[in-house]
N, C-alpha and C positions, 0 to 999 in steps of 0.2 A: 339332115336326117339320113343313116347310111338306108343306099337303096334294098328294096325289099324288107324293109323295118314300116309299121305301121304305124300310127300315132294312137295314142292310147284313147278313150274314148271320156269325153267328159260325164260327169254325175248326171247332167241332165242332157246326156246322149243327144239325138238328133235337134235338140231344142236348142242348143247352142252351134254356132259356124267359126272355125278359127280366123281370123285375115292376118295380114303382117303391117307393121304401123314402123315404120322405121325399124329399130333391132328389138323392138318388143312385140311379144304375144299376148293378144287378147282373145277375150270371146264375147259374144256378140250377146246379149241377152233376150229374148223373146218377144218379153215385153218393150219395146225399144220404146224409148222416150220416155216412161213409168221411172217416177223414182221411189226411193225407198227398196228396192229390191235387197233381197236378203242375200249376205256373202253367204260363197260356196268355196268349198275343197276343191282343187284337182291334185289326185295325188298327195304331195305332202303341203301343196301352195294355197293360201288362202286367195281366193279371189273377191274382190266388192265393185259392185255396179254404182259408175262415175255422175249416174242419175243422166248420163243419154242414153240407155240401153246396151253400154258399152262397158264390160269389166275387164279392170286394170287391175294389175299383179301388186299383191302390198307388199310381198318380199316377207311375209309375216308364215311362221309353222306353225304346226299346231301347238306347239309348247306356250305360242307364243300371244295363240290367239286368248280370248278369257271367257268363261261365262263370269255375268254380273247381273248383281242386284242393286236395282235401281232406286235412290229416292227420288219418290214421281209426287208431285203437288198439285199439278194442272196447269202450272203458270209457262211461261216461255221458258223460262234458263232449263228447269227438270226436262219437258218433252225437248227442248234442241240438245240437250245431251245425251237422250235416248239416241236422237237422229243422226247426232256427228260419232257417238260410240260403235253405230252398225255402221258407217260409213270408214270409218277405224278396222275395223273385220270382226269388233266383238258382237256378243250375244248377250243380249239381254233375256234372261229366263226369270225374273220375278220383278213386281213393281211393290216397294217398300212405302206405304202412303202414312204417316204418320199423323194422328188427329191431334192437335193441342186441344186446352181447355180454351185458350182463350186467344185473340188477336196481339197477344203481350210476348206470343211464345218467342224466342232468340234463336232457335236451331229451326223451326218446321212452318211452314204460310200455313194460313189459315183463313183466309178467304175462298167462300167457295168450294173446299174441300171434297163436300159431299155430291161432286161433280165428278168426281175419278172415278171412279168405276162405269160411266160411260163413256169417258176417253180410253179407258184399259181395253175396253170391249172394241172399240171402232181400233186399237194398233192390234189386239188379238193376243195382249200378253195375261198371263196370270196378275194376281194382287191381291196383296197383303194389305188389310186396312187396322191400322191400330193405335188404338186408343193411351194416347198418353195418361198415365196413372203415375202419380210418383214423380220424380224428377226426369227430365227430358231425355239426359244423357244416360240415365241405368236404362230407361226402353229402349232407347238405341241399341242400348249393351248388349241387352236380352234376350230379342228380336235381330239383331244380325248373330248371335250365338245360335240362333235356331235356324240358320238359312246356310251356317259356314261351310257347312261339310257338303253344299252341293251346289255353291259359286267359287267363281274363284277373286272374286275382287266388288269392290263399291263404287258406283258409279254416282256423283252428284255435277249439280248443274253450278257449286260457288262460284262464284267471278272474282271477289276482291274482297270476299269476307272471311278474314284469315281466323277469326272467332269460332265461324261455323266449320271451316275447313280444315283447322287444325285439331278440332273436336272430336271429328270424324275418320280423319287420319289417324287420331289416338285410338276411336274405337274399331277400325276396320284392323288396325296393325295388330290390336289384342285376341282378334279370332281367326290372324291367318290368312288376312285379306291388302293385299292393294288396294290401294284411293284413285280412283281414274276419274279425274277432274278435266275434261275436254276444252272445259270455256274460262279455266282458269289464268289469269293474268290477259287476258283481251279488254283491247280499250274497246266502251262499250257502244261507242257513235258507232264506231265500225259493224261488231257485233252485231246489234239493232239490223242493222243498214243488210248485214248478209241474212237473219234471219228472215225480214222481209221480201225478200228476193229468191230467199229459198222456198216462197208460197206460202208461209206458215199465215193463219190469221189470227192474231192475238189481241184481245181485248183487256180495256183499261177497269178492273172490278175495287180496287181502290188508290187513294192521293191521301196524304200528307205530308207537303212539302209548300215554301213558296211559289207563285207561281200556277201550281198544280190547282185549277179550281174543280167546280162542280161539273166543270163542261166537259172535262177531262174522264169523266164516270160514262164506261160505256163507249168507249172511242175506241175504232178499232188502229193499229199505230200502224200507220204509213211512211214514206218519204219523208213529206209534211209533216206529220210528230217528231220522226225524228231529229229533220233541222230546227223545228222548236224545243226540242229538250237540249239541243245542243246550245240553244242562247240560253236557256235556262240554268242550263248549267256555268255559263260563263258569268249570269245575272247573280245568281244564289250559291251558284257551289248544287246545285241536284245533279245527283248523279245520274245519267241516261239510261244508267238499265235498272234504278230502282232497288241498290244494292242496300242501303241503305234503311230501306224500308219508305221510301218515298211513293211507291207505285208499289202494287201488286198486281198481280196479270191474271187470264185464261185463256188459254190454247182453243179457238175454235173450229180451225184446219190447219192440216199441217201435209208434207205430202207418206205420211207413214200412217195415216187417219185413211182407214177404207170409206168411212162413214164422216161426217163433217159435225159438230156439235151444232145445233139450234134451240140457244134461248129463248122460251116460248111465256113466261112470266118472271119479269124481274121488276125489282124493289131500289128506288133510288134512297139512302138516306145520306143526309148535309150536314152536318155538326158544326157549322162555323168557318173551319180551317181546316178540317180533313173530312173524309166524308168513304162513303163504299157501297158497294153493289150487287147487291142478294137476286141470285135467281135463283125461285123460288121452282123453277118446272123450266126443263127442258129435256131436249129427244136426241136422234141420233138420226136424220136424215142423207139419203142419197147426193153423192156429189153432182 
């Protein structure tokens, strides 16, 4: 920096300290060691907190950065692609919660649903909650036609369901929007394995698969789940993250959760061969 030139001052002025880290500039984030911190500007650069309290340069402008509208369900894939997209530099400014009529639906989950709006409340974004009427894909239509003009992209959690993801990429392309699939094409042992690690705590709310018993209802997935889905999957062909429709989930902490969800009445029922998990009441308790 030529001498007597000052360095400019970041958005969140004295709350941030520069150091040098080899030939890169960082800034230090306040909250150190919190993750989920929200990217900030300097100047024309995006910056995102690495989850030590340490923000690294994505090399991303503003052209480049996105607001998005999110499909949020409740389960893992939706809120960790919330998580990996702010770790991306974008912004999520709406959650797109889409109701089917029935557990048959092909594009939207449908366990548990009527649970998002307290995970919306504990990340602090807005939500949109809407009732499929009609066929799956004209609400989609209809409802990202009414959100276009003030995101710039669609944000989903598919993994390997080229069904649902190419569905969506038809409908986001027709209103002028990008598809930003983060957890698209990851093999899912792995995936499992970093969401776990990334603190998230997600529960097993239904199984139909082999293998998958009743025991499985209600299980929060660890290590241990997931080197058993990993034999399960090499026994049966199940897929590990439930892509399938093997497994359905729910997000009960995560670290972008200020509030942690607690199921305080839940409903077990067993059909035979698949079975699922109604909580019928729960709250939004302190971590």
């Amino acid at each position: 920096m030529p001498r007597g030139s000052s360095r400019p001052k970041s958005p969140l002025r004295s709350k941030h300290r520069w150091v040098n880290d080899a030939s890169k500039r960082h800034l230090i984030c306040p909250a150190a060691g919190r993750k989920g911190c929200r990217p900030i500007h300097f100047h024309t650069t995006l910056y995102a907190c690495v989850g030590l309290g340490k923000w690294i340069n994505l090399g991303l402008s503003r052209r480049m950065w996105m607001r998005l509208a999110a499909l949020f369900s409740g389960g893992k894939d939706s809120t960790y692609a919330i998580y990996s997209a702010g770790r991306m530099g974008h912004s999520v400014e709406v959650l797109l919660t889409f109701i089917p009529k029935s557990v048959d639906s092909y594009l939207f989950h449908y366990p548990n649903i009527h649970l998002t709006p307290l995970q919306a409340e504990s990340m602090g974004l807005r939500q949109v909650l809407v009732p499929v009427e009609g066929g799956e894909e004209e609400t989609l239509d209809r409802d990202l036609g009414e959100v276009a003009g003030r995101v710039d992209g669609l944000l989903t959690g598919a993994l390997a369901s080229s069904y649902q993801r190419n569905r969506m990429e038809k409908a986001a392309e027709k209103h002028g929007l990008k598809l930003v699939s983060p957890l698209w094409g990851r093999e899912p042992g792995q995936l499992l394995r970093e969401i776990v690690s990334e603190g998230f705590r997600v529960m097993v709310v239904a199984v139909a698969a082999a293998g998958l018993g009743e025991e499985w209802l209600g299980r929060v997935i660890d290590e241990d789940a997931v080197r058993e889905l990993d034999i399960l999957k090499q026994r049966y062909g199940v897929h590990p993250a439930g892509e399938g429709g093997e497994m359905e989930t729910l997000v009960l902490d995560c670290p972008i959760f200020r509030k942690r969800l607690h199921p305080k009445r839940v409903e077990k029922v067993w059909k035979g061969y698949y079975g699922y998990l109604i909580v019928h009441e729960a709250e939004l308790v302190e971590k």
